[in-house]
C-alpha positions as CSV (number, residue, x, y, z in Angstrom):
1,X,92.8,96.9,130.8
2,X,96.0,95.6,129.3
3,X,98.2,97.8,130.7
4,X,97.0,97.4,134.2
5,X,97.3,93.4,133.3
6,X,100.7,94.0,131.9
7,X,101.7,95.9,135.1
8,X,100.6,93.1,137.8
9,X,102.2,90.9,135.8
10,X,105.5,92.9,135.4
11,X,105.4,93.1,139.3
12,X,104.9,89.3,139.7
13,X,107.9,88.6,137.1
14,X,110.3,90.7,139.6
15,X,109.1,89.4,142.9
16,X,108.9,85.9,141.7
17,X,112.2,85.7,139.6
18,X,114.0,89.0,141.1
19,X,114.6,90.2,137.5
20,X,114.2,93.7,136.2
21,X,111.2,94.2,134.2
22,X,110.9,97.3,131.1
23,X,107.6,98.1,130.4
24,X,107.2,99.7,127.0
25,X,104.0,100.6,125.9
26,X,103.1,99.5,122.2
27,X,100.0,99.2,119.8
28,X,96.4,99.6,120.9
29,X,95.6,95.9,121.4
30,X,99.2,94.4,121.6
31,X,100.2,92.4,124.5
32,X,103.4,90.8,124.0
33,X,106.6,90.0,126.7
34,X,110.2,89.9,125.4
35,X,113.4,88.0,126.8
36,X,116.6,89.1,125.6
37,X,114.6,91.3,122.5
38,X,112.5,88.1,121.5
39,X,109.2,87.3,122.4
40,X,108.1,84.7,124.3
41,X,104.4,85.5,124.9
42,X,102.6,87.2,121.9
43,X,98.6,87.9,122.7
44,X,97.7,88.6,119.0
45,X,94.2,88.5,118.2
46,X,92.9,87.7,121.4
47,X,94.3,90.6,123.1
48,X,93.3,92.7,120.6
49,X,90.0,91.5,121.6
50,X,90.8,91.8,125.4
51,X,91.6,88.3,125.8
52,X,95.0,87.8,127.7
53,X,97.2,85.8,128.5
54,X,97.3,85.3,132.2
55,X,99.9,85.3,134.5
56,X,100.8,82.0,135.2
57,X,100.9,81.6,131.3
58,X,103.6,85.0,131.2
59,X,105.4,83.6,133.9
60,X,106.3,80.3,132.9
61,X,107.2,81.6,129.4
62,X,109.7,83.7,130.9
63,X,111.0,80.9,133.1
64,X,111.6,79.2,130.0
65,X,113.1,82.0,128.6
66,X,115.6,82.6,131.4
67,X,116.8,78.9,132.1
68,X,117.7,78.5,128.2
């Protein structure tokens, strides 16, 4: 489920802020978006335990992320 998540996401992040998007797939559980190698949404626990982050949370991270 995360990776189909990750992927909608990933899509939304290039449409909305016509950046290039890596996906890279890591541990069973981990959910995690990086700008510029650091991370700027980390699921933990929760994701572990299929609770994610949603999009409007990723995206606004990476917003962040970009206009620093």
């Amino acid at each position: 489920m995360s990776r189909f998540h990750a992927a909608r996401v990933a899509e939304r992040i290039r449409r909305e802020l016509q950046t290039e998007v890596d996906m890279v797939h890591g541990k069973y559980g981990e959910f995690k978006f990086l700008v510029d190698d650091k991370v700027v949404v980390d699921g933990g626990m929760l994701a572990f335990l299929g609770k994610l982050p949603s999009s409007d949370q990723v995206l606004d991270a990476v917003k962040n992320a970009l206009n620093r």
